[in-house]
N, C-alpha and C positions, 0 to 999 in steps of 0.2 A: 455763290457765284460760280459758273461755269471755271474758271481758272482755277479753283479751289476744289472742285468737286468734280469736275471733266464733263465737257460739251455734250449735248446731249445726243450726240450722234456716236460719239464713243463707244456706245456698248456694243457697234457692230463689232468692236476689235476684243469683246471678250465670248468669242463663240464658243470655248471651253466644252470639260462638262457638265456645265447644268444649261447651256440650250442647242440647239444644231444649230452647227455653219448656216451661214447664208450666203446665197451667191454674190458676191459684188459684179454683178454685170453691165453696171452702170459705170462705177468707175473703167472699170475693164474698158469699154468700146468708148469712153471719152480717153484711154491711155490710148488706143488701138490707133484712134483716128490722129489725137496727137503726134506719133511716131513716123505712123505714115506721112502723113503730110509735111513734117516738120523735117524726113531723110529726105522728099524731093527736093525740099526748099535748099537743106543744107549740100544736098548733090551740084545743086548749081555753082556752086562756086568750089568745086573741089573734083572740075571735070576734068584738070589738068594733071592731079596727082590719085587720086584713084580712080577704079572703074565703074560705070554708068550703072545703075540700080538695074536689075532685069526679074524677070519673074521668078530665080531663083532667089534674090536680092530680099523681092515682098517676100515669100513666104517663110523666110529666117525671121523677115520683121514679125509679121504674123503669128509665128509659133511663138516666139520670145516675148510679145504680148497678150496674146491670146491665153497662155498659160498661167497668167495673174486671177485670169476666173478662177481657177481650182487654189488660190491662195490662204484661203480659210481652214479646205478641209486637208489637202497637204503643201505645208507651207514649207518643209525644207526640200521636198521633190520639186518642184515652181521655184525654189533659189538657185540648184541647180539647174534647172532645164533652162530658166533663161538666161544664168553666164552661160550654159554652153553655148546656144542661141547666139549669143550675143559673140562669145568669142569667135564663133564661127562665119561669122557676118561679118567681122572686123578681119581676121583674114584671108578672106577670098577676097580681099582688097577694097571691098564696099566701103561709103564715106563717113566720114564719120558724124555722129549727130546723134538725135535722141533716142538713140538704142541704148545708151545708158541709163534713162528715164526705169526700162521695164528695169533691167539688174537690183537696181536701187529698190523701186518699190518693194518688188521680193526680198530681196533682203532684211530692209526696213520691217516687212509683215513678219518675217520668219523671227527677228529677233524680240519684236514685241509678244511673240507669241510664246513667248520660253525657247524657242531653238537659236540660242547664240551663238557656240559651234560651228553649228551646222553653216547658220549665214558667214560667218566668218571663210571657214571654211570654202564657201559659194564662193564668196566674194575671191579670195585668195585663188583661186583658179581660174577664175576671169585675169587678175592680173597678171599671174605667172602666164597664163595663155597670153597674154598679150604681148609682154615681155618677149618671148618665146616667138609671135610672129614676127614682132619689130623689128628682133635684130639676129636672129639667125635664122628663123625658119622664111621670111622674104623675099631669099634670093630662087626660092624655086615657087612662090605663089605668085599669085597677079597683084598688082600690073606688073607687067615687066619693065625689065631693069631701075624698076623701084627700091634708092637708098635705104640706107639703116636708118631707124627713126630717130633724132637727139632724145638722150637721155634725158633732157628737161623735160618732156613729155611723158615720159615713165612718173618724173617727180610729180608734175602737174597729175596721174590718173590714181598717183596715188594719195594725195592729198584729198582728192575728190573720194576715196574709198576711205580713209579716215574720217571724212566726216560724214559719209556715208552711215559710220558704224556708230559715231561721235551720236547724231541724234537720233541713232535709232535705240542707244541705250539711255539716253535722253527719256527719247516717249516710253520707253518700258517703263523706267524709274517712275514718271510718272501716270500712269495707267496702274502699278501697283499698286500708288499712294493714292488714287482714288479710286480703287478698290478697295483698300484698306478704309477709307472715308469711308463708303457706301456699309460696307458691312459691322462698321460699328455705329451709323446711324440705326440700321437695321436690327441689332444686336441692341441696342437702346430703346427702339420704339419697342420690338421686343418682351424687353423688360419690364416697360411702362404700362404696358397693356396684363403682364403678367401681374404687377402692383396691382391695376386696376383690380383686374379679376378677383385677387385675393382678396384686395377692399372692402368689395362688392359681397365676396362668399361672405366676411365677418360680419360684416352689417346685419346680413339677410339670417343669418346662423344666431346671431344676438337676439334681435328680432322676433326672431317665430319658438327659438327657444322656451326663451322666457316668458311670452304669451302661450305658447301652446302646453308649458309646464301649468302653470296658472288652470287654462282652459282643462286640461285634462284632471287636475284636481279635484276642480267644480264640477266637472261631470259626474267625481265618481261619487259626491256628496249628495247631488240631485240622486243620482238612481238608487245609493241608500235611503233617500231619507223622502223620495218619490211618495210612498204609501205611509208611512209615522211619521211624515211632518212636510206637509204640503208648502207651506211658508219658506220654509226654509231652503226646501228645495227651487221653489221660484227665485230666493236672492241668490243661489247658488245659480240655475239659469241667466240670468241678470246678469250676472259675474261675467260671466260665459260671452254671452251679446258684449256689453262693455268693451270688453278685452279683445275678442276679435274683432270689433270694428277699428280699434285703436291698434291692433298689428295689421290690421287692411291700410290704416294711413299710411304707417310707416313703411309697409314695403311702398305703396303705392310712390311715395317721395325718394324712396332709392330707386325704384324704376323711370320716375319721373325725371331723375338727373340721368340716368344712362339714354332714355330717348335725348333729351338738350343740354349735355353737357358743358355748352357756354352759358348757360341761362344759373340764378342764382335760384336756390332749392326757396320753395313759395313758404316751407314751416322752415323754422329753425331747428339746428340739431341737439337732442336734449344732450345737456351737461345736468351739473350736482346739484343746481337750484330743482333741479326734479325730484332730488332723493328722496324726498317728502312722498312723491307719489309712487316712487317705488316702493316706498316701505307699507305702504296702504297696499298693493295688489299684491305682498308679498304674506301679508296678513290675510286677502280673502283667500291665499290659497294655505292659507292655517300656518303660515311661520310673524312670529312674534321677531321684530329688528327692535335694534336698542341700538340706538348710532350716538356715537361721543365725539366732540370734536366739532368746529366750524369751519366747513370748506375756503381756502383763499381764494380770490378773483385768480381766474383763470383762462389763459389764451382757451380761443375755440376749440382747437385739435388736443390739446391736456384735459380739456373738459370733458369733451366728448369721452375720452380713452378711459378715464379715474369713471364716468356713470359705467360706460359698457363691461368692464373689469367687475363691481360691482351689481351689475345687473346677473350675468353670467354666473359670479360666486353666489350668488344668492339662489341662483337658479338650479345650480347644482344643491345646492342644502336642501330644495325642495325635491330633488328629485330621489337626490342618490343618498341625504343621510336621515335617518329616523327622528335626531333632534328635531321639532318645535321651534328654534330659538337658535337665532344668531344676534352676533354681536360684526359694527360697523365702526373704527377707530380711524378720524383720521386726525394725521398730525402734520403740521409745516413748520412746526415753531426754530427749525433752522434756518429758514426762509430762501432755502433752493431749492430744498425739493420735498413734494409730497408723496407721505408715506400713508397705505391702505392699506389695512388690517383687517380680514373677514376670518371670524371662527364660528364654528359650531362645534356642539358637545358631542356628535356622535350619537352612535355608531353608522358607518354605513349599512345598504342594505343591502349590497350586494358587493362583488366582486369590484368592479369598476369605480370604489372609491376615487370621487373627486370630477365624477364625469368619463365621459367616452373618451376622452382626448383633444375633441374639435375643439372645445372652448377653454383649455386652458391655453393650448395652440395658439387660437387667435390672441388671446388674454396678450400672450408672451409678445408677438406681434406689435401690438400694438405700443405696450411696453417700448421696445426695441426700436419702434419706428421713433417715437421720440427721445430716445438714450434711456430709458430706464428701463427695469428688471422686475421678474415677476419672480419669487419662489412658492411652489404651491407642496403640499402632501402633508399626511396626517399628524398630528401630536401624537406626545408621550402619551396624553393620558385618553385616548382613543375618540380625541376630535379632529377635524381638520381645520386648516389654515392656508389662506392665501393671504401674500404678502407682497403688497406694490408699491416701486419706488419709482415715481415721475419727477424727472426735473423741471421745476417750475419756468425756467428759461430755456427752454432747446433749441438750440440753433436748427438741428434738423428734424425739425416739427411738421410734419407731414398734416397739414390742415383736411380733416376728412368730413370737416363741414360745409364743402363747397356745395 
């Protein structure tokens, strides 16, 4: 609601720098006309104790309003210029009336604007000038022999300058606090959009991984075994087809949620009732699994995160270690939380033991989105191991099966 968050007209008042001033020319010639019209109107009944507006009269009015245009881009030069304005329209004897109107607004602009000070300041020289006409300086401006003013009217200009100040530090306060609003919605969307994105990379990173580990395996069996074993090379082709038709759906279903993210994903998102199939494509790319243990029912986003953790450690043993053969442990029998166990015997083949980084990364991620912990790197006895602990109840379960 606009009372919560500030009108939507508001942001003329934050011309700062991140946008340029804009002219307020609008309000400007609705003060201008106001002023004017409203000193002749109040001229008329103050024909008796000051003097008659004259063309020197307008253009004190004129400057002292006129000068509210430039109130964006210098707001405490325009605080000054129209108490001066103004003080000097009020003693050359003129009537008094909505020449007050400009001081205020000024002021009011200069203090929303961070110049406090300054309007203070402004303002306090308008008063002291006036002070200064009313009861000493009087006796030699017009009209003549025009009394000292009562001091009640000092009270009364100064109560109108207190609250003057009163709600211009009012609308600052709040103009802060809905700027403050604004930039931690923004700071928020932000960040949600940063989630997203990171979402999206693990998905797509899981994904093409593990199918393209797979895919590139079976290539390299086909083109061995291309010329001494024809057969085999075609189910290694086979493989091939299979597997990237089945990472074509899956990206296609994480694209398909990013074009209509209100709409609910048309496959469902694999959890552990898959493990079955991963441990078959993890075999045609020539690794033997041996999984222990019976997965517990599990919320969607636990589900999802325990296959993908598992997809990814598998993926890695295909890539980065010489082993044949991993082994798949899981355990709940605490019944909060499940724990995942992926080892291989080793060795790696290369330097980057355990993967490049991206998927233990995500691995961790994921873990962490819903309160559990990943520990991954080598054994004593020159295997590796990844180790995941998912709470089976997480309050902040980031459901990434939407």
């Amino acid at each position: 609601m606009w009372w919560r968050h500030g009108p939507p007209w508001w942001d003329r008042w934050e011309d700062g720098e991140e946008h340029a001033p804009r002219w307020p020319w609008r309000s400007t010639v609705l003060i201008t006309v106001f002023v004017m019209a409203g000193s002749n109107f109040a001229a008329q009944g103050q024909l008796d104790d000051r003097e008659a507006l004259d063309p020197y009269a307008r253009v004190l009015l004129f400057v002292a309003t006129g000068l509210l245009l430039w109130r964006k881009r210098y707001p405490v030069v325009v605080a000054f210029g129209t108490s001066v304005a103004a003080t000097l329209y009020l003693g050359a004897g003129y009537p008094y009336g909505p020449v007050f109107v400009a001081v205020a607004v000024a002021c009011f602009n200069a203090i929303v604007l961070g110049h406090r000070k300054a309007a203070w300041a402004a303002v306090g020289v308008f008063w002291v000038g006036h002070a200064l006409v009313a009861h000493w300086l009087y006796q030699w401006l017009p009209p003549s022999d025009d009394p000292a003013a009562p001091w009640g009217q000092e009270g009364v200009i100064a109560a109108w300058v207190a609250a003057i100040v009163a709600v211009s530090e009012l609308a600052k306060t709040r103009r802060e606090q809905w700027a403050r609003e604004r930039a931690e919605r923004a700071q928020a969307a932000r960040r949600r959009a940063d989630e997203e994105r990171l979402r999206i990379a693990r998905e797509l990173h899981d994904v093409l991984a593990h199918s393209i580990s797979v895919i590139n395996v079976q290539a390299g069996v086909g083109l061995a075994l291309l010329d001494t074993d024809p057969e085999q090379a075609r189910s290694a082709l086979t493989t091939i087809k299979a597997k990237s038709k089945e990472a074509l759906g899956e990206v296609r279903q994480v694209l398909d949620t990013l074009r209509t993210p209100g709409d609910a994903p048309r496959t469902p998102a694999p959890g552990l009732d898959r493990l079955p199939e991963l441990v078959q494509q993890a075999a045609s790319a020539g690794l033997t699994v041996e999984v222990e243990g019976e997965p517990p029912r599990l919320a969607p986003g636990t589900d999802l995160a325990a296959f993908r953790i598992i997809q990814e450690a598998l993926t890695n043993v295909v890539r980065h270690s010489e082993s044949r053969h991993a082994r798949v442990h899981l355990d709940h029998h605490d019944g909060a939380t499940l724990r995942l166990r992926i080892d291989d015997d080793g060795p790696a083949t290369g330097t980057d033991a355990g993967g490049s980084g991206n998927g233990l990364a995500g691995m961790r991620e994921r873990a962490a989105a819903l309160g559990g912990t990943i520990e991954a790197g080598p054994r004593a006895d020159g295997g590796f191991r990844v180790l995941a602990v998912l709470p089976l109840k997480a309050s902040n379960e980031v459901k990434e099966d939407r």
